[in-house]
Backbone atoms as SQL, in Angstrom:
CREATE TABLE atoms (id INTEGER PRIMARY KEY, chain TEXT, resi INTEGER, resn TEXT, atom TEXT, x REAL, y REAL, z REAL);
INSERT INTO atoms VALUES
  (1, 'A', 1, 'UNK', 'N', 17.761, 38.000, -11.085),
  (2, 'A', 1, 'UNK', 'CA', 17.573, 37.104, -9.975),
  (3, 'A', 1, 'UNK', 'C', 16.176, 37.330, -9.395),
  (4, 'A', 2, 'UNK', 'N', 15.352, 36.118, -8.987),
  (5, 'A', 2, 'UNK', 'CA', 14.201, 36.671, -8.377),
  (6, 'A', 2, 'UNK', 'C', 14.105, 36.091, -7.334),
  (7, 'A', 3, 'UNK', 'N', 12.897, 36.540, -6.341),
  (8, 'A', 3, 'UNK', 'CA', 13.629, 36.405, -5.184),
  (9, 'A', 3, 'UNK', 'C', 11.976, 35.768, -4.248),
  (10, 'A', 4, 'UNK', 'N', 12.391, 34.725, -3.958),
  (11, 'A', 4, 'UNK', 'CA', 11.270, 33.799, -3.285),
  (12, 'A', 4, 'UNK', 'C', 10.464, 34.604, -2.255),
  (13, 'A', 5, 'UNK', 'N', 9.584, 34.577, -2.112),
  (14, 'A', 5, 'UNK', 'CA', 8.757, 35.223, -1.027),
  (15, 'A', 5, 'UNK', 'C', 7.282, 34.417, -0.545),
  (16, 'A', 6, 'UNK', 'N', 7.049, 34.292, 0.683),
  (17, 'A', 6, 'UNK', 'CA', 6.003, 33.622, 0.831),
  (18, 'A', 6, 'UNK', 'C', 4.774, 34.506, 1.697),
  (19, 'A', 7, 'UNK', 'N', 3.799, 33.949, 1.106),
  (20, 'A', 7, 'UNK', 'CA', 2.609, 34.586, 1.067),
  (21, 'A', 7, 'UNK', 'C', 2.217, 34.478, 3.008),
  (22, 'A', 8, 'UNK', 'N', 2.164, 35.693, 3.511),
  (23, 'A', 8, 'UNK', 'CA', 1.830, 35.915, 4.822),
  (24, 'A', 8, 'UNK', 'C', 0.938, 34.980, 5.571),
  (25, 'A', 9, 'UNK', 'N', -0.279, 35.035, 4.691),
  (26, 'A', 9, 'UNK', 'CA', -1.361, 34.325, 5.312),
  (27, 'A', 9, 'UNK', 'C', -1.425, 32.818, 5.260),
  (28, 'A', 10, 'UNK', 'N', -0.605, 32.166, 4.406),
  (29, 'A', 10, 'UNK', 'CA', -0.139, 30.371, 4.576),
  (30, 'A', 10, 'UNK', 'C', 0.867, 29.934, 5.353),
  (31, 'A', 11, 'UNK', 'N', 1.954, 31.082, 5.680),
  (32, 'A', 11, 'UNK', 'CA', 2.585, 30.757, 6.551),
  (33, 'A', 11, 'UNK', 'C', 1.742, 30.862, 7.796),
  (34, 'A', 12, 'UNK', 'N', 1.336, 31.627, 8.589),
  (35, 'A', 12, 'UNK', 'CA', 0.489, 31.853, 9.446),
  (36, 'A', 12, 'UNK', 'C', -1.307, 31.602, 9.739),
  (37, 'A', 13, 'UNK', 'N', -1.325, 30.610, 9.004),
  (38, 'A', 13, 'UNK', 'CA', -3.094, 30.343, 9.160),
  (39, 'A', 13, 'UNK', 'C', -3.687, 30.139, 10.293),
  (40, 'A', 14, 'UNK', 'N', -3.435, 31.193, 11.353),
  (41, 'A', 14, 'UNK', 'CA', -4.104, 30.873, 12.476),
  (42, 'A', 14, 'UNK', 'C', -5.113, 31.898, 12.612),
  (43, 'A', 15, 'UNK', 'N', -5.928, 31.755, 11.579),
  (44, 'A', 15, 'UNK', 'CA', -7.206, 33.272, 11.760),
  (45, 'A', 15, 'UNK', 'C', -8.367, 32.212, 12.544),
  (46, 'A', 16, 'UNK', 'N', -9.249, 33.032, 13.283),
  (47, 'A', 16, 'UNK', 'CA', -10.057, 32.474, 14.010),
  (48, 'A', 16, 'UNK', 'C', -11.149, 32.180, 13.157),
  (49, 'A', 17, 'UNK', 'N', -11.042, 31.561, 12.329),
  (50, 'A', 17, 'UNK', 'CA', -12.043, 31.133, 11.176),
  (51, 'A', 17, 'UNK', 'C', -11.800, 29.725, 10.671),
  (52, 'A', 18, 'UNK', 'N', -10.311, 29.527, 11.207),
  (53, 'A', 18, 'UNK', 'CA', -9.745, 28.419, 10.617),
  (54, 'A', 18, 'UNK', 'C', -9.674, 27.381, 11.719),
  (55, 'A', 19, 'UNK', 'N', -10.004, 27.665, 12.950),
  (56, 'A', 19, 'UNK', 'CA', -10.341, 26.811, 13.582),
  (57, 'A', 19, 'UNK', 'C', -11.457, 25.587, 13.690),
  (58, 'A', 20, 'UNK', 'N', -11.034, 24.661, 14.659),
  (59, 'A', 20, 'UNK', 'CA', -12.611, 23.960, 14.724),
  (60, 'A', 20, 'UNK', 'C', -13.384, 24.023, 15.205),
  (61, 'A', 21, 'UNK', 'N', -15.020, 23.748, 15.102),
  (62, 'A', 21, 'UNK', 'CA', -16.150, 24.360, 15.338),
  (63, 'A', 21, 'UNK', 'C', -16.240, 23.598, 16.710),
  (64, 'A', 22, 'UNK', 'N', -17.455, 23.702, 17.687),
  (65, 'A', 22, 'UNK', 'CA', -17.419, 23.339, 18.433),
  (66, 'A', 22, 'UNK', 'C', -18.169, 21.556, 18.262),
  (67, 'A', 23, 'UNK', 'N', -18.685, 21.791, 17.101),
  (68, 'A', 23, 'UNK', 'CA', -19.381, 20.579, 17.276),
  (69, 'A', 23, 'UNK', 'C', -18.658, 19.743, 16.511),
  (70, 'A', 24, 'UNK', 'N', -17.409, 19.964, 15.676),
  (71, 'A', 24, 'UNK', 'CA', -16.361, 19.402, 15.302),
  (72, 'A', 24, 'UNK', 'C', -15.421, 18.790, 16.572),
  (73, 'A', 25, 'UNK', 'N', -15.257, 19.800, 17.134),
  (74, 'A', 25, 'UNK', 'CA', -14.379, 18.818, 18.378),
  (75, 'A', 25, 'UNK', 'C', -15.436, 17.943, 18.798),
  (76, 'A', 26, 'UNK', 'N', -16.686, 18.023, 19.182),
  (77, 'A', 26, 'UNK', 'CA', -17.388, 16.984, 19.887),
  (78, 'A', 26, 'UNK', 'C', -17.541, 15.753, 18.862),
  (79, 'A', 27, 'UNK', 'N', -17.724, 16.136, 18.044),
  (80, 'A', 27, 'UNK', 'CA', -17.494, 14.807, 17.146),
  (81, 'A', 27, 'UNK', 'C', -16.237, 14.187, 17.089),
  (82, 'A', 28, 'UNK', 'N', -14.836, 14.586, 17.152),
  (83, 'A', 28, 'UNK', 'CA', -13.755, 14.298, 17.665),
  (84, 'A', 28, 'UNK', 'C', -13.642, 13.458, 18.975),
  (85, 'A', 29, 'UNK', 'N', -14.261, 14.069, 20.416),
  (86, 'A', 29, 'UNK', 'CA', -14.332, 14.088, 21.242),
  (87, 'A', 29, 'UNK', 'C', -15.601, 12.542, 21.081),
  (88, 'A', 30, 'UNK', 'N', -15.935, 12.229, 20.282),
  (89, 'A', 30, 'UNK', 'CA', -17.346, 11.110, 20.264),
  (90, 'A', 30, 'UNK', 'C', -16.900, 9.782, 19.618),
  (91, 'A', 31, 'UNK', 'N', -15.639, 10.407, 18.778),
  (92, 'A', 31, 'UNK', 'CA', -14.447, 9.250, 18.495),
  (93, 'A', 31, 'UNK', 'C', -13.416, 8.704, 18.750),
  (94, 'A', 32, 'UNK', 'N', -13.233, 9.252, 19.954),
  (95, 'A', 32, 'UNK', 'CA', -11.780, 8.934, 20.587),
  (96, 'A', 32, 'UNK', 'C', -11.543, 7.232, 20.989),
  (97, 'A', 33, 'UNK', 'N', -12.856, 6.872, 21.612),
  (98, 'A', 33, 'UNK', 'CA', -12.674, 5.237, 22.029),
  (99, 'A', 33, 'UNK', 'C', -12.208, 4.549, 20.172),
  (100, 'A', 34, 'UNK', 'N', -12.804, 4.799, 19.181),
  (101, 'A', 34, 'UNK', 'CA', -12.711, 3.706, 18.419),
  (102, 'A', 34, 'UNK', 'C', -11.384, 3.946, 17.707),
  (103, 'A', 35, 'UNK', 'N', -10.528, 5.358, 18.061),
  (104, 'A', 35, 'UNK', 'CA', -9.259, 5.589, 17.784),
  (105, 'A', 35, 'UNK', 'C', -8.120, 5.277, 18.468),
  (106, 'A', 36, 'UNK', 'N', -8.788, 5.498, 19.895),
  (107, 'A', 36, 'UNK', 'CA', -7.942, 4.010, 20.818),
  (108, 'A', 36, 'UNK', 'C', -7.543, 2.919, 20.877),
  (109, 'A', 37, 'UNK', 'N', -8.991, 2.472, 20.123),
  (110, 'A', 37, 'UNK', 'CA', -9.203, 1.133, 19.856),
  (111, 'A', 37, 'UNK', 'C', -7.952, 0.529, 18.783),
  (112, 'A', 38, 'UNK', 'N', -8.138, 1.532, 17.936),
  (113, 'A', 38, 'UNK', 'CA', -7.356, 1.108, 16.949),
  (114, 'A', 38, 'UNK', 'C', -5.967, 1.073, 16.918),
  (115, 'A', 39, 'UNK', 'N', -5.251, 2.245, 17.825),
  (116, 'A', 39, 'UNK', 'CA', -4.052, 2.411, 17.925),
  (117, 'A', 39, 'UNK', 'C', -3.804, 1.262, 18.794),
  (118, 'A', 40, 'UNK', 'N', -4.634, 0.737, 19.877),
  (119, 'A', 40, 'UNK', 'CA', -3.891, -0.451, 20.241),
  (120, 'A', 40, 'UNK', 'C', -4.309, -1.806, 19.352),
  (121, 'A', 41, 'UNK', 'N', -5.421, -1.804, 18.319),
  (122, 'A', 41, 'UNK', 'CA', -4.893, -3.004, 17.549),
  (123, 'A', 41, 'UNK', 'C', -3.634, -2.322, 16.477),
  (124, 'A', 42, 'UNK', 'N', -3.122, -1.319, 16.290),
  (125, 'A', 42, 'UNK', 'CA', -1.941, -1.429, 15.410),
  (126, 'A', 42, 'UNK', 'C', -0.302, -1.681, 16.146),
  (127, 'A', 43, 'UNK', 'N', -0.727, -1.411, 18.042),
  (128, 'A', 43, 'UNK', 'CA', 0.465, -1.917, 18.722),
  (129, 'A', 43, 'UNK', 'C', 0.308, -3.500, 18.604),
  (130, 'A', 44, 'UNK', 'N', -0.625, -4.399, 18.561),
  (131, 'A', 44, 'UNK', 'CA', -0.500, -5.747, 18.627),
  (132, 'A', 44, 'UNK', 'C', -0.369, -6.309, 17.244),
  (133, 'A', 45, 'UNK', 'N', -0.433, -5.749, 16.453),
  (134, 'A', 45, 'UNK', 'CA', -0.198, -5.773, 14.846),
  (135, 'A', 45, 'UNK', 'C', 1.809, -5.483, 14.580),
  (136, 'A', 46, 'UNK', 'N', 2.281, -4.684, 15.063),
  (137, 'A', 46, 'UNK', 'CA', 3.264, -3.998, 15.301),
  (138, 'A', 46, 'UNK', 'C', 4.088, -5.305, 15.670),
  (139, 'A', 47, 'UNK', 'N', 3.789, -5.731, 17.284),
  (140, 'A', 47, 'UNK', 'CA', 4.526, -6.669, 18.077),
  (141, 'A', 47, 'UNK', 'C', 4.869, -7.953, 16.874),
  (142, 'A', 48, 'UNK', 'N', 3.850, -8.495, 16.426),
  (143, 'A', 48, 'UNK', 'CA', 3.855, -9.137, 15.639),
  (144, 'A', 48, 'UNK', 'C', 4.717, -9.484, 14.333),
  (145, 'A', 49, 'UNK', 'N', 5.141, -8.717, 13.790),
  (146, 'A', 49, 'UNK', 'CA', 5.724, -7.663, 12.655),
  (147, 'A', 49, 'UNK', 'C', 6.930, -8.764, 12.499),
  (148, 'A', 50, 'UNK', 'N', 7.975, -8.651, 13.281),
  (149, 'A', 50, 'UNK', 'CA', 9.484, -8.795, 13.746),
  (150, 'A', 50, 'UNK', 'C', 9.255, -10.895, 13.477),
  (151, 'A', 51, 'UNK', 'N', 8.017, -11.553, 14.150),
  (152, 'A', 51, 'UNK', 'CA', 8.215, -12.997, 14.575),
  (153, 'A', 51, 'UNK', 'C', 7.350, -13.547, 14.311),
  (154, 'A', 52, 'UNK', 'N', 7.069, -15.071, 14.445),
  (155, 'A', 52, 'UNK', 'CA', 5.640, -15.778, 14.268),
  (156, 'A', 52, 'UNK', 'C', 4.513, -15.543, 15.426),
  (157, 'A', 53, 'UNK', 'N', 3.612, -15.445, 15.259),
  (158, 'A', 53, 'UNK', 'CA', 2.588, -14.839, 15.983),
  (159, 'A', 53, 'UNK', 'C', 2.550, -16.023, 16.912),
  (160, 'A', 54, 'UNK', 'N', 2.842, -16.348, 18.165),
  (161, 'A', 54, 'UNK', 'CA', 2.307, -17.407, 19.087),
  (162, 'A', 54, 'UNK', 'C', 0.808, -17.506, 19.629),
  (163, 'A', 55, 'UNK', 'N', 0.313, -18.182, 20.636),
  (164, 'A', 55, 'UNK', 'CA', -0.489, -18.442, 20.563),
  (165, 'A', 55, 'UNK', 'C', -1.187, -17.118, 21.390),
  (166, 'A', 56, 'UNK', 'N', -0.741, -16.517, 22.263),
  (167, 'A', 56, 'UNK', 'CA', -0.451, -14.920, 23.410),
  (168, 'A', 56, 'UNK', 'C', -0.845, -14.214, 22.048),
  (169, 'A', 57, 'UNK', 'N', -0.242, -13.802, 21.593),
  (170, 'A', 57, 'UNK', 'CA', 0.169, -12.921, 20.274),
  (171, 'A', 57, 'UNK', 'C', -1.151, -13.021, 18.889),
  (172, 'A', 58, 'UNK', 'N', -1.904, -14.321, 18.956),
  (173, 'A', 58, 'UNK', 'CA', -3.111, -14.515, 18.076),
  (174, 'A', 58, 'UNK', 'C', -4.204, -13.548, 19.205),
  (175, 'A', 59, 'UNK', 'N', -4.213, -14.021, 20.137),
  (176, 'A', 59, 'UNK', 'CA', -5.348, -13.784, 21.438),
  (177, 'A', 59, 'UNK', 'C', -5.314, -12.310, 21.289),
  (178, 'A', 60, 'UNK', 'N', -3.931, -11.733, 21.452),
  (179, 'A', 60, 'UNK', 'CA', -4.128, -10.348, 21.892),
  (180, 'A', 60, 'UNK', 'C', -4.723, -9.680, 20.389),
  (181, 'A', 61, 'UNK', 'N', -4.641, -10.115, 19.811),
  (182, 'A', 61, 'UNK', 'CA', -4.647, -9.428, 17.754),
  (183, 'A', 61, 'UNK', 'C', -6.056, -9.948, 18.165),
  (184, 'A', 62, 'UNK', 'N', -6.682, -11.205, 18.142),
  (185, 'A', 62, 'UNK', 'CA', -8.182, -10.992, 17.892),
  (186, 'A', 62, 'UNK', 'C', -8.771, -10.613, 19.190),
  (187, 'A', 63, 'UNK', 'N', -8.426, -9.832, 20.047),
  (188, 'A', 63, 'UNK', 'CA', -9.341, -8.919, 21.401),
  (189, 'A', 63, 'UNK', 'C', -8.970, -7.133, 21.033),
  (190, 'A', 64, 'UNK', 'N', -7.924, -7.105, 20.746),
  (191, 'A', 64, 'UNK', 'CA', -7.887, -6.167, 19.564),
  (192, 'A', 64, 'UNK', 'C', -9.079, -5.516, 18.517),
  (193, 'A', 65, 'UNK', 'N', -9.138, -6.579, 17.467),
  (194, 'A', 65, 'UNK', 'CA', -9.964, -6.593, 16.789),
  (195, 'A', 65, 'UNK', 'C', -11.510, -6.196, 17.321),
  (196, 'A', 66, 'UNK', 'N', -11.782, -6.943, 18.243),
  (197, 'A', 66, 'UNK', 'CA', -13.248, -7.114, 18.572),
  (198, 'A', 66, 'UNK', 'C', -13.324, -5.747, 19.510),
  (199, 'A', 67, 'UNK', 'N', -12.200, -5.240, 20.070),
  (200, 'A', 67, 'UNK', 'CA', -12.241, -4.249, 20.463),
  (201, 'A', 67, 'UNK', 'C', -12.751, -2.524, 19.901),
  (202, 'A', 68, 'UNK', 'N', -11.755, -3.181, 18.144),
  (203, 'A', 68, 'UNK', 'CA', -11.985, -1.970, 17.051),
  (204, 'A', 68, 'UNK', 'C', -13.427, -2.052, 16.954),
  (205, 'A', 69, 'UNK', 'N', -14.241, -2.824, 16.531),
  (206, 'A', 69, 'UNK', 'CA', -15.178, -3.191, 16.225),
  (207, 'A', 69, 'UNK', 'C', -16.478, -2.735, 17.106),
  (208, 'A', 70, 'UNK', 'N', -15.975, -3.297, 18.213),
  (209, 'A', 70, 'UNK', 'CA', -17.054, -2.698, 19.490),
  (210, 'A', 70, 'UNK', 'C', -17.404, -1.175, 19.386),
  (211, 'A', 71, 'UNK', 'N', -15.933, -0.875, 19.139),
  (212, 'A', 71, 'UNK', 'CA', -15.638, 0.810, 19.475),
  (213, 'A', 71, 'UNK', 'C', -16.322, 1.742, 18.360),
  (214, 'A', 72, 'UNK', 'N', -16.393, 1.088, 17.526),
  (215, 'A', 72, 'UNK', 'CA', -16.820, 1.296, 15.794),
  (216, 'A', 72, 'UNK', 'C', -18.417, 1.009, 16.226),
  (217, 'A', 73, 'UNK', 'N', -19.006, 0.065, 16.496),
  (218, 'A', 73, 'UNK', 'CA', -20.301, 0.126, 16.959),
  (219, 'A', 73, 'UNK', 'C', -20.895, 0.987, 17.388),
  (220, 'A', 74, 'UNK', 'N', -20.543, 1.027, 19.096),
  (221, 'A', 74, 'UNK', 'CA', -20.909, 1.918, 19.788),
  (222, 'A', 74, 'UNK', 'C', -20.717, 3.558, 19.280),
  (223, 'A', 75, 'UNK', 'N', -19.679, 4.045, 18.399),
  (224, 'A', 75, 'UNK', 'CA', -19.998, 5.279, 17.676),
  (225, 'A', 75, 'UNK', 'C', -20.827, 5.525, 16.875),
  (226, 'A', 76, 'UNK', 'N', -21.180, 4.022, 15.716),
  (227, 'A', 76, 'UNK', 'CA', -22.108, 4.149, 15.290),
  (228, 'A', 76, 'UNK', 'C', -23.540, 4.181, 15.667),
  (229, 'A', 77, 'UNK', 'N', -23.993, 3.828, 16.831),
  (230, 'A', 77, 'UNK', 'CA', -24.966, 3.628, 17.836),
  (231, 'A', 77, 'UNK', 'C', -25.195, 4.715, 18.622),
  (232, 'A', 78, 'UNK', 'N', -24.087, 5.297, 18.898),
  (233, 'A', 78, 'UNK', 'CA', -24.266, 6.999, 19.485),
  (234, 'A', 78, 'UNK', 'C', -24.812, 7.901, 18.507),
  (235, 'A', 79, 'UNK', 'N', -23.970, 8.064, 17.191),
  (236, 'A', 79, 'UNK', 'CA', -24.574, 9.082, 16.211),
  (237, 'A', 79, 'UNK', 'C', -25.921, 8.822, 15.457),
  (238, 'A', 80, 'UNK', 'N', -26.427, 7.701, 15.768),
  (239, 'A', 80, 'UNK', 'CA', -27.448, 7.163, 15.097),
  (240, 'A', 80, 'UNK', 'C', -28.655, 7.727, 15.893),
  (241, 'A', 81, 'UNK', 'N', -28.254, 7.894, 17.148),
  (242, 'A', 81, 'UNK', 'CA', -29.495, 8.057, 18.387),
  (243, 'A', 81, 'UNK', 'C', -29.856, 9.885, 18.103),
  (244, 'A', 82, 'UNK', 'N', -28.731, 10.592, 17.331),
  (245, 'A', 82, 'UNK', 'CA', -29.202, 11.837, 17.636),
  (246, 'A', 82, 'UNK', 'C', -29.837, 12.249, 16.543),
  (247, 'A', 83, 'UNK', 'N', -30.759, 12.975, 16.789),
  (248, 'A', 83, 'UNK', 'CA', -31.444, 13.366, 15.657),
  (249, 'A', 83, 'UNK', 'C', -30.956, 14.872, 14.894),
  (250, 'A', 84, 'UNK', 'N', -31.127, 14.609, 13.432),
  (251, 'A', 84, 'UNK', 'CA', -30.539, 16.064, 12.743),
  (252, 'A', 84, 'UNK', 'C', -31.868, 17.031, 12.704),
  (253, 'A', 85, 'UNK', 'N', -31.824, 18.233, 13.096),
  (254, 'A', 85, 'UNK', 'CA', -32.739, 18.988, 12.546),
  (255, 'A', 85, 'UNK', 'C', -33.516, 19.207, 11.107),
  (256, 'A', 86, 'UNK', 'N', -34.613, 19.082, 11.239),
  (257, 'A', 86, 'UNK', 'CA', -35.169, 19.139, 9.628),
  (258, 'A', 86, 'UNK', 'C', -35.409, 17.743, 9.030),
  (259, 'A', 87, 'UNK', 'N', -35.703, 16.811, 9.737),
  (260, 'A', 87, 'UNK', 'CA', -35.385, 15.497, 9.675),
  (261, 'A', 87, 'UNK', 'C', -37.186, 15.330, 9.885),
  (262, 'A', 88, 'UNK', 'N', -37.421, 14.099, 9.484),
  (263, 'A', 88, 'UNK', 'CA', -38.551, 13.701, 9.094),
  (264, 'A', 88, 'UNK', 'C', -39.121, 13.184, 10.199),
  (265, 'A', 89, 'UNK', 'N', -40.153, 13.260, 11.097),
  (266, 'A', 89, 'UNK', 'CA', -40.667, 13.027, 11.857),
  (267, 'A', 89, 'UNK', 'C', -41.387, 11.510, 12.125);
């Protein structure tokens, strides 16, 4: 009979190495609007799902949209402005 055993360190991967960096959360933290964005175009996507989309129900899906989009911009417009070190002058 052999006998299952699991390896210490996968059950428990909480070494302070395995965390995230700080400039990982801020990049997290620099995406949150266009993940907003999105979770509420997948609630008006959602509503939708069950019935025919009325005319309420088109409106809210394309302000939605333009919402993702905005949000998607403006991140791209933030990370664009900063400059990487070692970068060409």
């Amino acid at each position: 009979m052999s006998h299952i055993v699991t390896v210490q360190e996968a059950v428990t991967a909480f070494a302070p190495w395995l965390e995230p960096t700080d400039a990982e959360l801020d990049a997290i933290d620099a995406e949150i609007p266009a993940i907003t964005a999105e979770v509420e175009l997948l609630d008006a996507q959602i509503i939708t799902l069950d019935r025919l989309p009325n005319e309420l129900d088109a409106r809210r899906l394309r302000r939605a949209r333009n919402r993702v989009l905005a949000a998607h911009r403006d991140v791209a417009n933030r990370t664009a402005d900063t400059s990487l070190p070692g970068g060409a002058a």
